[in-house]
MARPANU-442733 format. One record per residue: residue in one letter; y, x, z of N, C-alpha, C in turn. Coordinates in steps of 0.2 Angstrom, whole numbers, plus 5000, padded with zeros to 4 digits. Each point is the difference from the previous one (the first is absolute). Example, Ala and Ser with C-alpha at 12.3 -4.5 7.8 and 13.67 -1.06 7.14 Angstrom:
a497250665039500649965000500650045000s500549984996500650045001500549965003
***
This chain:
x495050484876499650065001500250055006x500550004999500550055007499749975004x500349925004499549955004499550035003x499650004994499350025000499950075004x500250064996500050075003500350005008x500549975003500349985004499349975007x499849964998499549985005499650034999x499650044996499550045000500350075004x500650035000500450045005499749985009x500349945000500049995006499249995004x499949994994499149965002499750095003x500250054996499750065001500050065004x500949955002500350035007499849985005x499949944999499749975006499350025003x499550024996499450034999499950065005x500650064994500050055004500450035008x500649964999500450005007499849945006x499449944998499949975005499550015003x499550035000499750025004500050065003x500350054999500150075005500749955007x500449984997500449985005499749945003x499649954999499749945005499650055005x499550064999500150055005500550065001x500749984998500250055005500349945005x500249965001500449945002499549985006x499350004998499649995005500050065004x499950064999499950065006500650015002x500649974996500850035004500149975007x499849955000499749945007499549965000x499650025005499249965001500149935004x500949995001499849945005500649944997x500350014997500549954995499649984997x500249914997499949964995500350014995x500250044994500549994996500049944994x500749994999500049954997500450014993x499849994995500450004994500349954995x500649985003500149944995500250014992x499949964996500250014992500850034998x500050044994500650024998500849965002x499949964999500749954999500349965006x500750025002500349955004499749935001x499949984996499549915003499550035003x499550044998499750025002499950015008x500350074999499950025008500449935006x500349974996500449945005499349945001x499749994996499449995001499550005003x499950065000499250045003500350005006x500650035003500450025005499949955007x500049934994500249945002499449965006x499550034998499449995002499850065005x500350055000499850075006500049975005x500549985005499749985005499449965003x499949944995499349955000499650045001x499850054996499550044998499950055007x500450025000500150065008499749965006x500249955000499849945007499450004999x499849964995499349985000499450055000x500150074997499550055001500150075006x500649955004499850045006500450094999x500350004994500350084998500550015004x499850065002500650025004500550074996x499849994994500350084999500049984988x500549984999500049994993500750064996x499650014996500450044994500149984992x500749984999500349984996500050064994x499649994993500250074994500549964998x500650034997500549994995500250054998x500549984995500550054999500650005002x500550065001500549995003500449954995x500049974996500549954997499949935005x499449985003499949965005500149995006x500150075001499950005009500849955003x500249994997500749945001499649945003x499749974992499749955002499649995006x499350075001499849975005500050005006x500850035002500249985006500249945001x500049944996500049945002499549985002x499250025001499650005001499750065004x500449975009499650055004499750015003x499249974997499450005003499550064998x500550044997499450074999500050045007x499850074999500050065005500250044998x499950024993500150074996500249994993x500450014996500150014994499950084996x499649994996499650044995500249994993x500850055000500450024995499750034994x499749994993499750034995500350014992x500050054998500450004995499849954996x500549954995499749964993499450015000x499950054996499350014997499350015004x500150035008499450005001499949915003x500649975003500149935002499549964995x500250004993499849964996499350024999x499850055000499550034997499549975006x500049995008499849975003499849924999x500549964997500249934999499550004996x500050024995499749994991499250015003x499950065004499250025002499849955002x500449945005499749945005500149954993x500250004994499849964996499550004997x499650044999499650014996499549975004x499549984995499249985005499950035005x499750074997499650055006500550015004x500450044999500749995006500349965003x499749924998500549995006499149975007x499450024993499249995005500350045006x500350054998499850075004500649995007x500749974996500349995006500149955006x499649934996499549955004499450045007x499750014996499650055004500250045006x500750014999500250065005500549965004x499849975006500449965002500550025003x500350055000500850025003500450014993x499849984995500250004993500349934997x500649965001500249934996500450014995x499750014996500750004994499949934997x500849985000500349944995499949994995x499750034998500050004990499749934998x500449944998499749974997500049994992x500250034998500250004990499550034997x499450035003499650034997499749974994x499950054995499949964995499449954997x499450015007499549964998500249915003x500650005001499949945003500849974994x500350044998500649994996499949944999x499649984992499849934998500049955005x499550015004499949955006500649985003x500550055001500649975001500249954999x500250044992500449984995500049934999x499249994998499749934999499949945006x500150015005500149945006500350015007x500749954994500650005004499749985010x499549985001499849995007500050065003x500150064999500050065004500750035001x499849985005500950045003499950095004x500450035001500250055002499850025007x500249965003499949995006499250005004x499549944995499649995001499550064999x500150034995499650054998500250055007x500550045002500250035005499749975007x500049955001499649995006499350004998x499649994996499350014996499850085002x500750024998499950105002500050005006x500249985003500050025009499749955004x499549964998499649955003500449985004x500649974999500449935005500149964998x500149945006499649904998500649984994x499849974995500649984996500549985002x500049965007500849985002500450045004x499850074999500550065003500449984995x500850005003500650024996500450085000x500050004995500450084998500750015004x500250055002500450015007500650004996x500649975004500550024995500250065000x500650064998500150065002500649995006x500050065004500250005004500750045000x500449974997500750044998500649985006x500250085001500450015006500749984999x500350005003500849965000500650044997x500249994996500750044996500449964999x500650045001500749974999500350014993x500049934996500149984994500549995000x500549995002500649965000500350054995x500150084998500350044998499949974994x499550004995499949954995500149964999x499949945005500349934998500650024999x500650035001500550005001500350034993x499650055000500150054993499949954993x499649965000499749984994500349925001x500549995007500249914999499549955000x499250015003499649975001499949945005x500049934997500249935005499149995001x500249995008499249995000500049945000x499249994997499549974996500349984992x500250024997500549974996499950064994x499750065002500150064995499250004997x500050044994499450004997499950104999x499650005001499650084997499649994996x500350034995499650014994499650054999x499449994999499750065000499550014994x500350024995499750014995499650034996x499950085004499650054997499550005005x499650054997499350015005499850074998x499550045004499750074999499349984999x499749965000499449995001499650014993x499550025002499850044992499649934997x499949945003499449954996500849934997x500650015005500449954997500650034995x500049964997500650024994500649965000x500650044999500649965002500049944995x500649965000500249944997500350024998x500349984992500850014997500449995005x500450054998500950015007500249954997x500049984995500649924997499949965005x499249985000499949965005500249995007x500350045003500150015008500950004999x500250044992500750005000500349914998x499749974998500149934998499749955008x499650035003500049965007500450015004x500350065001500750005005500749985000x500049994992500449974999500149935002x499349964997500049955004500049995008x499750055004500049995005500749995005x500450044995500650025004500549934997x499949974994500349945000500049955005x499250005001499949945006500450045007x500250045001500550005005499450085006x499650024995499750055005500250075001x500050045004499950054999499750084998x499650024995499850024996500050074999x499550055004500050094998499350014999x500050054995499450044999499850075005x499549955001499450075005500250084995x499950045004499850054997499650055004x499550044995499450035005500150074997x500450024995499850074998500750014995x500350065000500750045000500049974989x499550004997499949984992500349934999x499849955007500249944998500749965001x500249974995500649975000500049945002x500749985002499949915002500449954995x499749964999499949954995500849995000x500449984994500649984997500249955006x500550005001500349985003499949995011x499450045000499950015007500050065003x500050015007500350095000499150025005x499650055001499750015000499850015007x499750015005499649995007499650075001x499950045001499650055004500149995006x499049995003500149965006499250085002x499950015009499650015000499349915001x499550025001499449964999500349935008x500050055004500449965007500749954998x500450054999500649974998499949924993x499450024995499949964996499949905004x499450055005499949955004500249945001x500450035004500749965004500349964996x500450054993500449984996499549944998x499550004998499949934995500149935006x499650035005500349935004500749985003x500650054999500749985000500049974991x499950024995500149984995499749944997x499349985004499749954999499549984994x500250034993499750034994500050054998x499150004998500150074995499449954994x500450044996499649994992499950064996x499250004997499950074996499549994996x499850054999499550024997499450025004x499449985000499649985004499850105002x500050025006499650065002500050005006x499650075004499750005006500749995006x500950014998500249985004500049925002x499849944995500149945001499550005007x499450024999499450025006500450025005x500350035002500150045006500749945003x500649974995500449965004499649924999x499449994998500149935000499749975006x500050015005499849995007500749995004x500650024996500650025006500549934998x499649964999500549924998500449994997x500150054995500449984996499849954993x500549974995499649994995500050014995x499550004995499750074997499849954991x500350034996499749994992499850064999x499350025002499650034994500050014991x500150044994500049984994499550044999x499349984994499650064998500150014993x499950044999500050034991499349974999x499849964994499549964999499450035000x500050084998499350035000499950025004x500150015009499950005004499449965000x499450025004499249965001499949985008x500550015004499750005005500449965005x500349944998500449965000499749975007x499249965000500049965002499650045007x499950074998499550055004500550005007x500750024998500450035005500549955001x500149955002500349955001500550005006x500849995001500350025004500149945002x499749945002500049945004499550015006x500150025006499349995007500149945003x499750025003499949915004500550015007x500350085000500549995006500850024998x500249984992500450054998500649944997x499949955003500549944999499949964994x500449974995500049974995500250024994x500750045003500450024994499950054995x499450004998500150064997499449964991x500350034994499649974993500150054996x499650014999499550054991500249954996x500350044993500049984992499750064999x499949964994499850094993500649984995x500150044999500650034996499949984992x500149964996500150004991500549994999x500250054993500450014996500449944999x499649964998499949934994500449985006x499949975008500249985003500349995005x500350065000500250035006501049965002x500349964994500449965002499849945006x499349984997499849945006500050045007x499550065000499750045005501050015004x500450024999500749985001500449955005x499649964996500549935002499549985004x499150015001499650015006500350025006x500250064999500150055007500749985002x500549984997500749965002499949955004x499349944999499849975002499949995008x499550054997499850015008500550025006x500650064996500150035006500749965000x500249924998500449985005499749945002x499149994999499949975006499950045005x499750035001500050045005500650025002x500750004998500550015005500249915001x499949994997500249925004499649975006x499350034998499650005008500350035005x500250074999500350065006500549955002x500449974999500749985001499749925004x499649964999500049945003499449995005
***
């Protein structure tokens, strides 16, 4: 019932706040394309990803990016905008949810200096849900009319000096693992901490080195591991000195799974969008595999990921 009252909120925020603002955004500038990517780190790494295809092929000389300021990190990996157009949470989402809705998003079709990314909208949810054939991507270039064998850009992350970390945390390259076990993302749910604290242990048996990510001052690092606070750049770099990261599936995997390194994605079972946003592209290497995560099974799932990641260092090495 909350659920319920919760979407009925949003539905009628979006109602009354998305239309006075799609006209003020238009009269603030008559001559910007603006562009709005969806809520979530994957997200804007996504939609982002495709900015430039989209600016070439329709001749745009002048694009504006809406976010919030919790993103504007991110989209300086992608610096194919002109302006960023800073908005608080709520007026941000209240724009998002308006391009989801039918009429809203007719109205914003219509208005051709208006692209919002929204594809979760809830008229197509099921459709999803229901046919594993629809990927992320595709639906995203379907929004910006570009030829299906456009590829998504990787981001464009500048050069930093890591070594202070490597050093701090005794990191051997290719040999170390980053665990990355929490997420903010409001659709995924974490995995039992057992589970991550019983695979480090294992990992560090087989001879790895072994730290947990950390993204926010409440989270602690796993038993026997010491913690990492890294910026988004720094993160970068680090996974490919360290060579793995393994976690819990969220919009960070999206953003490093382009930077070569090798990657176990893990999802909490009632995740539904598993096969929608898939972190495998056609330019992002080999090394990277999705599990779902069961209770029941989670020893095999284990002895899976040990698996892999010493074939995958036995490749690195010969």
């Amino acid at each position: 019932m909350k659920r319920f009252i919760k979407y009925i909120i949003k539905i009628f925020e979006a109602i009354v706040l998305g239309i006075p603002l799609t006209i003020w955004i238009l009269l603030r500038d008559r001559q910007t394309v603006y562009y709005i990517p969806r809520y979530g780190m994957g997200d804007y790494c996504i939609a982002l990803g495709y900015l430039e295809a989209f600016k070439k092929k329709n001749r745009i000389d002048h694009v504006t990016v809406i976010l919030t300021s919790r993103w504007v990190q991110v989209t300086q990996f992608y610096p194919y905008w002109d302006e960023l157009l800073i908005l608080s949470k709520p007026l941000y989402l209240s724009l998002v949810y308006f391009g989801s809705l039918p009429y809203g998003r007719m109205i914003h079709q219509k208005i051709k200096r208006i692209k919002n990314i929204t594809y979760g909208f809830p008229m197509r949810r099921r459709q999803i849900y229901a046919d594993p054939s629809i990927h992320v991507d595709d639906v995203v270039k379907d929004f910006l009319d570009l030829q299906s064998n456009e590829q998504r850009m990787k981001p464009k992350v500048q050069e930093v000096d890591i070594h202070g970390i490597i050093k701090k945390y005794d990191l051997p390259k290719g040999k170390s693992v980053l665990l990355n076990p929490f997420t903010s993302g409001d659709a995924v749910a974490e995995i039992d901490v057992d589970f991550y604290i019983r695979l480090a242990k294992k990992l560090k048996e087989k001879g790895f080195t072994v730290v947990t990510s950390l993204g926010a001052k409440d989270q602690k690092p796993l038993p026997g591991t010491r913690g990492v606070y890294t910026t988004l750049t720094e993160a970068w770099h680090l996974v490919r000195w360290c060579g793995y990261v393994i976690g819990t599936r969220s919009g960070f995997f999206d953003f490093i799974c382009q930077s070569g390194c090798s990657m176990i994605a893990i999802y909490e079972p009632s995740y539904k969008l598993r096969s929608f946003i898939p972190l495998k592209l056609k330019n992002n290497g080999e090394n990277i595999k999705e599990f779902v995560w069961k209770k029941e099974n989670d020893d095999k799932l284990i002895e899976n990921i040990l698996a892999l990641c010493i074939e995958w260092e036995e490749r690195e090495r010969t």
